[in-house]
N, CA, C and O atoms as CSV, one atom per row, in Angstrom:
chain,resi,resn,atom,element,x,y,z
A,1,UNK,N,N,-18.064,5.934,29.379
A,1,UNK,CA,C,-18.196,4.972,28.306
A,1,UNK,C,C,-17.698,5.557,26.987
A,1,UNK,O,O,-17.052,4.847,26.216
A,2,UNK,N,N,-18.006,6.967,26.675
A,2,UNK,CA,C,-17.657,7.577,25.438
A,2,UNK,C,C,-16.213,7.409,25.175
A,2,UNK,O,O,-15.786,7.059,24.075
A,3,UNK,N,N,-15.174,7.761,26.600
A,3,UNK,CA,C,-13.723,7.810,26.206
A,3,UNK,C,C,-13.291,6.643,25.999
A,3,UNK,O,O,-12.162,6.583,25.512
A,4,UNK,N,N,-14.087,5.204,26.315
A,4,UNK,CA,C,-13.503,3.876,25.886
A,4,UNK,C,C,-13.562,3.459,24.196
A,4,UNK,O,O,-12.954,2.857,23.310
A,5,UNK,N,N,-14.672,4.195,24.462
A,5,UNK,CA,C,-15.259,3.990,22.712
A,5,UNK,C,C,-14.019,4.337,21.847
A,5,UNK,O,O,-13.227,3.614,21.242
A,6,UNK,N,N,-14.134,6.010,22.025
A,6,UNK,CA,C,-12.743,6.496,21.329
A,6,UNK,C,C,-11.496,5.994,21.083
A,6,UNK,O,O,-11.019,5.621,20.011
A,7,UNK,N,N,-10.771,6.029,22.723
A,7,UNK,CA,C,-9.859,4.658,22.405
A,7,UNK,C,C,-9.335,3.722,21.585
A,7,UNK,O,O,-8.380,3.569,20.824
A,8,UNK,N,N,-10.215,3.188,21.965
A,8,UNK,CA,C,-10.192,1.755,20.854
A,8,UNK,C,C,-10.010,2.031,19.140
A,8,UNK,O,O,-9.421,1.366,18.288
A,9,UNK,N,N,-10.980,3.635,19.022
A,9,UNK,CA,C,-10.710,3.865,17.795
A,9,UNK,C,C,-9.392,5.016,17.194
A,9,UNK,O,O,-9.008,5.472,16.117
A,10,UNK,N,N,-9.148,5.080,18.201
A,10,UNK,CA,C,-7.558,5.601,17.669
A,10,UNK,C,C,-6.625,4.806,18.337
A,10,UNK,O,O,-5.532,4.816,17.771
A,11,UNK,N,N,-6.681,4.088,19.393
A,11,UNK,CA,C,-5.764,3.080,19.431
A,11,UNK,C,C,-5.509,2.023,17.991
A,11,UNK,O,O,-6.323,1.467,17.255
A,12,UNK,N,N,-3.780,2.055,17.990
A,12,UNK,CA,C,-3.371,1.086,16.720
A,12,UNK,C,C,-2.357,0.291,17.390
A,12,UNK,O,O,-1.495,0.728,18.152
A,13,UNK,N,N,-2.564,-1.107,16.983
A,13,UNK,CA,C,-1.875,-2.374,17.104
A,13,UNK,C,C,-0.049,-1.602,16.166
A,13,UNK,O,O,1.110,-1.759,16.550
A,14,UNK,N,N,-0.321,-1.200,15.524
A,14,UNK,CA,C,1.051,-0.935,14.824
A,14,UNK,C,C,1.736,0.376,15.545
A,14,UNK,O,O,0.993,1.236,16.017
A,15,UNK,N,N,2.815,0.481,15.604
A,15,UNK,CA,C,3.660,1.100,16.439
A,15,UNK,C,C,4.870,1.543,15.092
A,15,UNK,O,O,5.736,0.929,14.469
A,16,UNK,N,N,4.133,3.472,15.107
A,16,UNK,CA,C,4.882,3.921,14.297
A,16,UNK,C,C,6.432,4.539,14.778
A,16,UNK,O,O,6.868,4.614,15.927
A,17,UNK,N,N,6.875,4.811,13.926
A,17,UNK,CA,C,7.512,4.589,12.633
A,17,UNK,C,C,7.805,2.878,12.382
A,17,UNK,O,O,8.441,2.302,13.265
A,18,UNK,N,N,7.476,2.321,11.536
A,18,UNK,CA,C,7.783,0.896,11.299
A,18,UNK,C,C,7.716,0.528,9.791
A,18,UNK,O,O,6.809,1.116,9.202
A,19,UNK,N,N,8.610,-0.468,8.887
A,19,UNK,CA,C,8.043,-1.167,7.861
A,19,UNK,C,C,7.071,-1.757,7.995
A,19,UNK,O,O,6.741,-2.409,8.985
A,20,UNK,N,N,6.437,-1.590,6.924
A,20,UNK,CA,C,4.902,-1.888,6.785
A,20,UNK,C,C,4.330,-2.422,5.209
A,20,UNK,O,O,3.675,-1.656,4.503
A,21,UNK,N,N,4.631,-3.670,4.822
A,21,UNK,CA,C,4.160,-4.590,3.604
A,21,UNK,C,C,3.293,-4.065,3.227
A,21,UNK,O,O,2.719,-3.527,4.174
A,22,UNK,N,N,2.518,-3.775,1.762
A,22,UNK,CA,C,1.535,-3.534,1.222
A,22,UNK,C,C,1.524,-4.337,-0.086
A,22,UNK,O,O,2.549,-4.338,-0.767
A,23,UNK,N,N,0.476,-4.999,-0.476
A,23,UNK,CA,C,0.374,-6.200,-1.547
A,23,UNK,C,C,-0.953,-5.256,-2.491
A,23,UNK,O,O,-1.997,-4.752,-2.079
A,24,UNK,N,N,-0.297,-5.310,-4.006
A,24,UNK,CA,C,-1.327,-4.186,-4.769
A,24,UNK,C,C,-1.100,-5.507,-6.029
A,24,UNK,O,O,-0.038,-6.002,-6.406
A,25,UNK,N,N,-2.376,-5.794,-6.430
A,25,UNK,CA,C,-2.628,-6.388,-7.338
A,25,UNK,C,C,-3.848,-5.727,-8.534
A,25,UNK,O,O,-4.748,-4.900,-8.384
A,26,UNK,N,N,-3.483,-6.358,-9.491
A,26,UNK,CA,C,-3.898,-5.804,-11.148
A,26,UNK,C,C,-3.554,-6.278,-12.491
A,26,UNK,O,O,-2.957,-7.343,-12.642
A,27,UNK,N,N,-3.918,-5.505,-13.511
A,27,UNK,CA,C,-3.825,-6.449,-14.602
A,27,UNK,C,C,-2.390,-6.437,-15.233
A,27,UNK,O,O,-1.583,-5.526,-15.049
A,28,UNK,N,N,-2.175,-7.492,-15.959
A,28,UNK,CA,C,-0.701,-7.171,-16.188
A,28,UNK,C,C,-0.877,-6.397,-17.572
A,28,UNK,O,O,-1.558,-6.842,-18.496
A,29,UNK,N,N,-0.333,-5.448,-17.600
A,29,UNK,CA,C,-0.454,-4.614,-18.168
A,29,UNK,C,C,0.944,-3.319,-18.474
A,29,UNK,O,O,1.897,-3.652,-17.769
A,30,UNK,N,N,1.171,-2.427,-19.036
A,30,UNK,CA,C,2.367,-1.774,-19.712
A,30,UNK,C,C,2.061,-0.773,-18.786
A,30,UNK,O,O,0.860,-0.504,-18.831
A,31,UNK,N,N,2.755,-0.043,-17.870
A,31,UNK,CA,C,2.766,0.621,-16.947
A,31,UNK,C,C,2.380,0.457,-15.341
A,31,UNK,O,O,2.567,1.155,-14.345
A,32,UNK,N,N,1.782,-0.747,-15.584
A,32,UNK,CA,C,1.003,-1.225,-13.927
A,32,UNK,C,C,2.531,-0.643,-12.812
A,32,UNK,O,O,2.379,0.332,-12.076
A,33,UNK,N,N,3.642,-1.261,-12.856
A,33,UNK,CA,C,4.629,-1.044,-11.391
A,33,UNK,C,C,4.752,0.791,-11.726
A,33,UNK,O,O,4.651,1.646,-10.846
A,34,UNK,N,N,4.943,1.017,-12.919
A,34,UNK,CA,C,5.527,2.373,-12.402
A,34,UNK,C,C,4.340,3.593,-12.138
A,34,UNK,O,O,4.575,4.703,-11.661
A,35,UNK,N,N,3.169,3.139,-12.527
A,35,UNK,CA,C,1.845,3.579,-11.540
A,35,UNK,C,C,1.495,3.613,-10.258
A,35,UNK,O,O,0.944,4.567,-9.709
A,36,UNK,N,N,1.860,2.393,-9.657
A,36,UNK,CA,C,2.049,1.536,-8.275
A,36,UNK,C,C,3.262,2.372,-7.701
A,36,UNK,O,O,3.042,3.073,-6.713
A,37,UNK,N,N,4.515,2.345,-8.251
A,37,UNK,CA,C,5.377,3.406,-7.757
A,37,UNK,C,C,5.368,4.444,-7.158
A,37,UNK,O,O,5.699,4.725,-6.006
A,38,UNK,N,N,4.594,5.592,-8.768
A,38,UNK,CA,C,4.540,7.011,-8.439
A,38,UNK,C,C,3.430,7.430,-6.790
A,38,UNK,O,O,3.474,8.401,-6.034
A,39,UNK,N,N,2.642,6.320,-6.788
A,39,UNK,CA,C,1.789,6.558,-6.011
A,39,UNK,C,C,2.018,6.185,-4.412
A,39,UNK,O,O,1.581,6.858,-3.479
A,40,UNK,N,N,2.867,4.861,-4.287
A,40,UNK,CA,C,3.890,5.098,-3.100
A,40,UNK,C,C,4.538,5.825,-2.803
A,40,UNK,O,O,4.424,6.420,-1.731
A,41,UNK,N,N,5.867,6.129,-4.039
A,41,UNK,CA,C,6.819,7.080,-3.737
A,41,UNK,C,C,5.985,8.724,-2.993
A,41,UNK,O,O,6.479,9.556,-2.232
A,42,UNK,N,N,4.853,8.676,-3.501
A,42,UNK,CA,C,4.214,10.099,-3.212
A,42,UNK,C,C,4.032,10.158,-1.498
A,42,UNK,O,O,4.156,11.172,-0.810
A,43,UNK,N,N,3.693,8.744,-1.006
A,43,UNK,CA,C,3.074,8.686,0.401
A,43,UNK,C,C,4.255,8.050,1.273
A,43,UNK,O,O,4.111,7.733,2.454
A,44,UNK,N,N,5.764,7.863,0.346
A,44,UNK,CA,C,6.898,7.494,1.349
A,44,UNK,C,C,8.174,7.772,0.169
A,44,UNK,O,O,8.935,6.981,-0.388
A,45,UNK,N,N,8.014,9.346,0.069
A,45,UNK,CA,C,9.427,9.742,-0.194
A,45,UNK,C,C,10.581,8.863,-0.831
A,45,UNK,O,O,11.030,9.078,-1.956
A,46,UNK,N,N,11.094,7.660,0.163
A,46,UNK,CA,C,12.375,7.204,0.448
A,46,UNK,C,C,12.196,5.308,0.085
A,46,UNK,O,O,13.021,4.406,0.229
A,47,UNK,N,N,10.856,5.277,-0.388
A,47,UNK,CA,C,10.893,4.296,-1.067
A,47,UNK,C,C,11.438,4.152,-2.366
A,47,UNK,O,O,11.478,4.993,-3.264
A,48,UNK,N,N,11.900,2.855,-2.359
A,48,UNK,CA,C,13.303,2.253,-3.281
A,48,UNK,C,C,12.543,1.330,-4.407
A,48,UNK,O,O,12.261,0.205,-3.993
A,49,UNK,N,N,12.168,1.615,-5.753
A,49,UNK,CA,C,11.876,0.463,-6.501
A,49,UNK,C,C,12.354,-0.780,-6.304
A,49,UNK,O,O,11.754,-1.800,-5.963
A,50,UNK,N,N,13.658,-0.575,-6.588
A,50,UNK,CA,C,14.326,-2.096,-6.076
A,50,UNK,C,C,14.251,-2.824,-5.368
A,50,UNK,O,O,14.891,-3.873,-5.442
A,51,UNK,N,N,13.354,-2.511,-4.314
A,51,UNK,CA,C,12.820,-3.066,-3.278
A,51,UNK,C,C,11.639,-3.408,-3.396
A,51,UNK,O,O,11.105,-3.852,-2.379
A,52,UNK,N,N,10.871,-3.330,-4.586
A,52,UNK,CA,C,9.219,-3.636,-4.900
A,52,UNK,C,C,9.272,-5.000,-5.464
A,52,UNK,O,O,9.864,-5.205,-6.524
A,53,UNK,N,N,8.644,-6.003,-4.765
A,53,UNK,CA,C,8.759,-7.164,-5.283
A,53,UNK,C,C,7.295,-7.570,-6.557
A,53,UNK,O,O,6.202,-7.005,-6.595
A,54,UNK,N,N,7.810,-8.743,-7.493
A,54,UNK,CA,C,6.561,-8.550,-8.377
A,54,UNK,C,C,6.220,-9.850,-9.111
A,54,UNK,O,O,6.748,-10.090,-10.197
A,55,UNK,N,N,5.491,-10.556,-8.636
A,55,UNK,CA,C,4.966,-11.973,-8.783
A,55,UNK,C,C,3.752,-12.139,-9.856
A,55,UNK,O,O,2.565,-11.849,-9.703
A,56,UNK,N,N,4.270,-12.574,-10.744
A,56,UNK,CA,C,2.923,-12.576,-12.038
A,56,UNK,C,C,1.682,-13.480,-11.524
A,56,UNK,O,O,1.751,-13.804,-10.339
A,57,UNK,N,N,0.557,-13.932,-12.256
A,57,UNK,CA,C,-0.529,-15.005,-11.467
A,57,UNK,C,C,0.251,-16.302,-12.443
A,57,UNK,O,O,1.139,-16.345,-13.294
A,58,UNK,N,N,-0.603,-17.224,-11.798
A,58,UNK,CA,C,-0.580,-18.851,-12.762
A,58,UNK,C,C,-0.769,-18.671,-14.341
A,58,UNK,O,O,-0.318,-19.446,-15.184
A,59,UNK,N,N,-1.412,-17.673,-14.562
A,59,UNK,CA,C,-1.376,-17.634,-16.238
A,59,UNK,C,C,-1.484,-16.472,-16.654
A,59,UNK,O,O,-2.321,-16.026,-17.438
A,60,UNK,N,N,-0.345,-15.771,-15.962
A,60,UNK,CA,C,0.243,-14.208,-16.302
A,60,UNK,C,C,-1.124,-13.238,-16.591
A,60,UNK,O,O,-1.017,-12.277,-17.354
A,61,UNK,N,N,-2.241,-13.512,-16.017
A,61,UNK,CA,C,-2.844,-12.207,-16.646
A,61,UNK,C,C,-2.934,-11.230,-15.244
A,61,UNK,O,O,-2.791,-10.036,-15.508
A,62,UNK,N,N,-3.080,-11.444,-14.254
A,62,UNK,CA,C,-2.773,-10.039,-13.541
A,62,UNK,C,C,-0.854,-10.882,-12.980
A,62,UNK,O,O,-0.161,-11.830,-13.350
A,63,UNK,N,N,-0.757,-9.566,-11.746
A,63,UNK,CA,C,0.457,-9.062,-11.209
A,63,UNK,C,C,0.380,-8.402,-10.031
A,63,UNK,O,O,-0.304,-7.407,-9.791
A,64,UNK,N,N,1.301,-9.148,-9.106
A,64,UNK,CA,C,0.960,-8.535,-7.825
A,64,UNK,C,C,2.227,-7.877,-7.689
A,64,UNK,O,O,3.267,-8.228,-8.245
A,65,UNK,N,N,2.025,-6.545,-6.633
A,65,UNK,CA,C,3.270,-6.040,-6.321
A,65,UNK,C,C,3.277,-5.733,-4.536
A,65,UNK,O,O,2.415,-5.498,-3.689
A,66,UNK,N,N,4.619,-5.876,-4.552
A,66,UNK,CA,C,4.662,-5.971,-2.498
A,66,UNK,C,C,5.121,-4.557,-2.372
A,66,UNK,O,O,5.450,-4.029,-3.434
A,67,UNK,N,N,5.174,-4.123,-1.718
A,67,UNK,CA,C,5.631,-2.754,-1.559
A,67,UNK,C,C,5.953,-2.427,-0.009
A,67,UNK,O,O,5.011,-1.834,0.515
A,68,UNK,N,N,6.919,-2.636,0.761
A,68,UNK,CA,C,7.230,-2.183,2.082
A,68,UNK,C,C,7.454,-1.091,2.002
A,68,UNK,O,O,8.243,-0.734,1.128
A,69,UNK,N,N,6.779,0.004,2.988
A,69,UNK,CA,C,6.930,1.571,3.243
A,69,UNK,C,C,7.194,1.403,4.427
A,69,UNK,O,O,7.128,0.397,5.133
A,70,UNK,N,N,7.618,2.820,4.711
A,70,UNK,CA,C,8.542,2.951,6.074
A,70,UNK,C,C,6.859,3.780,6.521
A,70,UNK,O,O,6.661,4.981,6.338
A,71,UNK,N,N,6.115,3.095,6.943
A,71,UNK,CA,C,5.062,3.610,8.053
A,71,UNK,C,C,5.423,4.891,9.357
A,71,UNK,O,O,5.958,4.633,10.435
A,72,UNK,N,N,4.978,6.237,8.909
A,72,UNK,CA,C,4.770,7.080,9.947
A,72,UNK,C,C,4.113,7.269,10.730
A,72,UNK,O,O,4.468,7.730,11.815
A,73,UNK,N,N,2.330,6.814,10.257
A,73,UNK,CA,C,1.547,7.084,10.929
A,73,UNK,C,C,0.384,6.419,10.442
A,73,UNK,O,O,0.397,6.128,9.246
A,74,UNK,N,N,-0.595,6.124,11.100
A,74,UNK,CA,C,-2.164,5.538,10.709
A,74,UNK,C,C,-2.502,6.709,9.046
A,74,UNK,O,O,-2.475,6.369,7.863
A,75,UNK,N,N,-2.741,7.858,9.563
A,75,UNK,CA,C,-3.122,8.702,8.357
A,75,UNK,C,C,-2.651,8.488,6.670
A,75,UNK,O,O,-3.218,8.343,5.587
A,76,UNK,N,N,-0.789,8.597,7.378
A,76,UNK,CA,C,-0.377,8.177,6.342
A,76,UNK,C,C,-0.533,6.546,5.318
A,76,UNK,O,O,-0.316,6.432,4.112
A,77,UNK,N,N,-0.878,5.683,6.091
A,77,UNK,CA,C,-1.296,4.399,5.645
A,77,UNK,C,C,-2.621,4.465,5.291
A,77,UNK,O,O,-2.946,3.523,4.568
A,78,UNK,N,N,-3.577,5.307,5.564
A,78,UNK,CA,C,-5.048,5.324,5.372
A,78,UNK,C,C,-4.752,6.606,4.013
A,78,UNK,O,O,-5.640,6.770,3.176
A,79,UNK,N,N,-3.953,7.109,3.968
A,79,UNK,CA,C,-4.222,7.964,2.474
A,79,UNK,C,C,-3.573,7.254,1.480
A,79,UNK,O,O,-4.181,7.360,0.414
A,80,UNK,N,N,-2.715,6.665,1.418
A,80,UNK,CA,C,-1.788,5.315,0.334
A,80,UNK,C,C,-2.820,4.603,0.516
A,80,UNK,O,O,-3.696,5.090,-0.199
A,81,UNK,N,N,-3.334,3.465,1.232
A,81,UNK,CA,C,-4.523,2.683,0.811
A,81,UNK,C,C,-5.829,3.559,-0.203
A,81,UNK,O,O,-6.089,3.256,-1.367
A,82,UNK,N,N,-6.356,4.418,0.407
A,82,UNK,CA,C,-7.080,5.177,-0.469
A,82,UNK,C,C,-6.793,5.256,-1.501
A,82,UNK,O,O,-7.454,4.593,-2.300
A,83,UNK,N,N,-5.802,5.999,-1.954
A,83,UNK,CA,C,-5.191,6.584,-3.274
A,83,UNK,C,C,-5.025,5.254,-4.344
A,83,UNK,O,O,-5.204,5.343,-5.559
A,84,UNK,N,N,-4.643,4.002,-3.617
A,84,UNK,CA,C,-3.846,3.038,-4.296
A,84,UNK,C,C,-5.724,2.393,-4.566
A,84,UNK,O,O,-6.163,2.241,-5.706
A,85,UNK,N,N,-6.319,2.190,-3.688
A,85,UNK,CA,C,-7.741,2.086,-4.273
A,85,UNK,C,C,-8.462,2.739,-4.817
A,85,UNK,O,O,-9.631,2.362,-4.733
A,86,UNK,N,N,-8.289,3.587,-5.363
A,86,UNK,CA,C,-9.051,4.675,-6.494
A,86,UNK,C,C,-8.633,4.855,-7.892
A,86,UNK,O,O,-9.252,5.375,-8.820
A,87,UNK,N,N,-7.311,4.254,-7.860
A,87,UNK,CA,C,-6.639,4.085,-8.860
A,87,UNK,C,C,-7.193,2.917,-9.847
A,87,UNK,O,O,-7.189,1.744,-9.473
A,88,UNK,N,N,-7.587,3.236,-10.907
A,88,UNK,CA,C,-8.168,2.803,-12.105
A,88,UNK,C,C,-7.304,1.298,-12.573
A,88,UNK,O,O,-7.891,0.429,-13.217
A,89,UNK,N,N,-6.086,1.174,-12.216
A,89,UNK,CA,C,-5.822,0.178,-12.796
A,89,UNK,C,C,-5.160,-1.269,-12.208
A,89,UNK,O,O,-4.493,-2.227,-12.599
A,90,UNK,N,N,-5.922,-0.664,-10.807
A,90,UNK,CA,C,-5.900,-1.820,-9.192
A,90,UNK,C,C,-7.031,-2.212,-9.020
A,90,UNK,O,O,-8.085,-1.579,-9.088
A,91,UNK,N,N,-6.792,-3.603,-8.720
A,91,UNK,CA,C,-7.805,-4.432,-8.510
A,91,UNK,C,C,-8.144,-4.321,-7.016
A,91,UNK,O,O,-9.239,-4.003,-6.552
A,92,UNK,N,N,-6.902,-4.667,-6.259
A,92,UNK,CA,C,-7.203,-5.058,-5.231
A,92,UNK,C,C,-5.806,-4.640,-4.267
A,92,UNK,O,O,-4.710,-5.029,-4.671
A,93,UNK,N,N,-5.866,-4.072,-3.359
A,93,UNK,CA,C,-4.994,-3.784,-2.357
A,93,UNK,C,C,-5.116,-4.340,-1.118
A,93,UNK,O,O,-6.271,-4.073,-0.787
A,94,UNK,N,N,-4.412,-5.180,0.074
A,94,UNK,CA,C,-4.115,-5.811,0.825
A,94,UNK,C,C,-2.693,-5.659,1.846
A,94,UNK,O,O,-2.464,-6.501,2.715
């Protein structure tokens, strides 16, 4: 029974190396993307600003940003979520 347990918890539906969407929302504010940046670029190298998409709200006070990373591994997606949630000037990551 123990090794099913396990399983399941290191089994992942996602199949690395793959793009992998990440949606980081916050206030709109004077530095929000290139915060959001430094902190991707840290957990995927070879990510491209130009490729960060960035959708204001209905009455501009926050800002969402999309961010596709080239996914290596569970770890690596579980330390970018972390990081990007500890960060002081994110609301909300998805």
């Amino acid at each position: 029974m123990r090794d099913l347990t396990e399983s399941k918890l290191t089994h992942s539906l996602i199949e690395y190396p793959c793009e992998f969407p990440i949606k980081i929302f916050g206030l709109q504010q004077a530095g929000f993307a290139q915060a959001v940046l430094e902190v991707v670029t840290k957990h995927d190298p070879g990510f491209l600003a130009a490729t960060m998409e960035m959708r204001a709200s209905k009455n501009a006070r926050y800002i969402s940003l999309t961010c596709t990373v080239q996914a290596t591994s569970r770890e690596q997606l579980d330390a970018l979520y972390q990081e990007l949630c500890d960060h002081p000037s994110i609301v909300m990551v998805l």
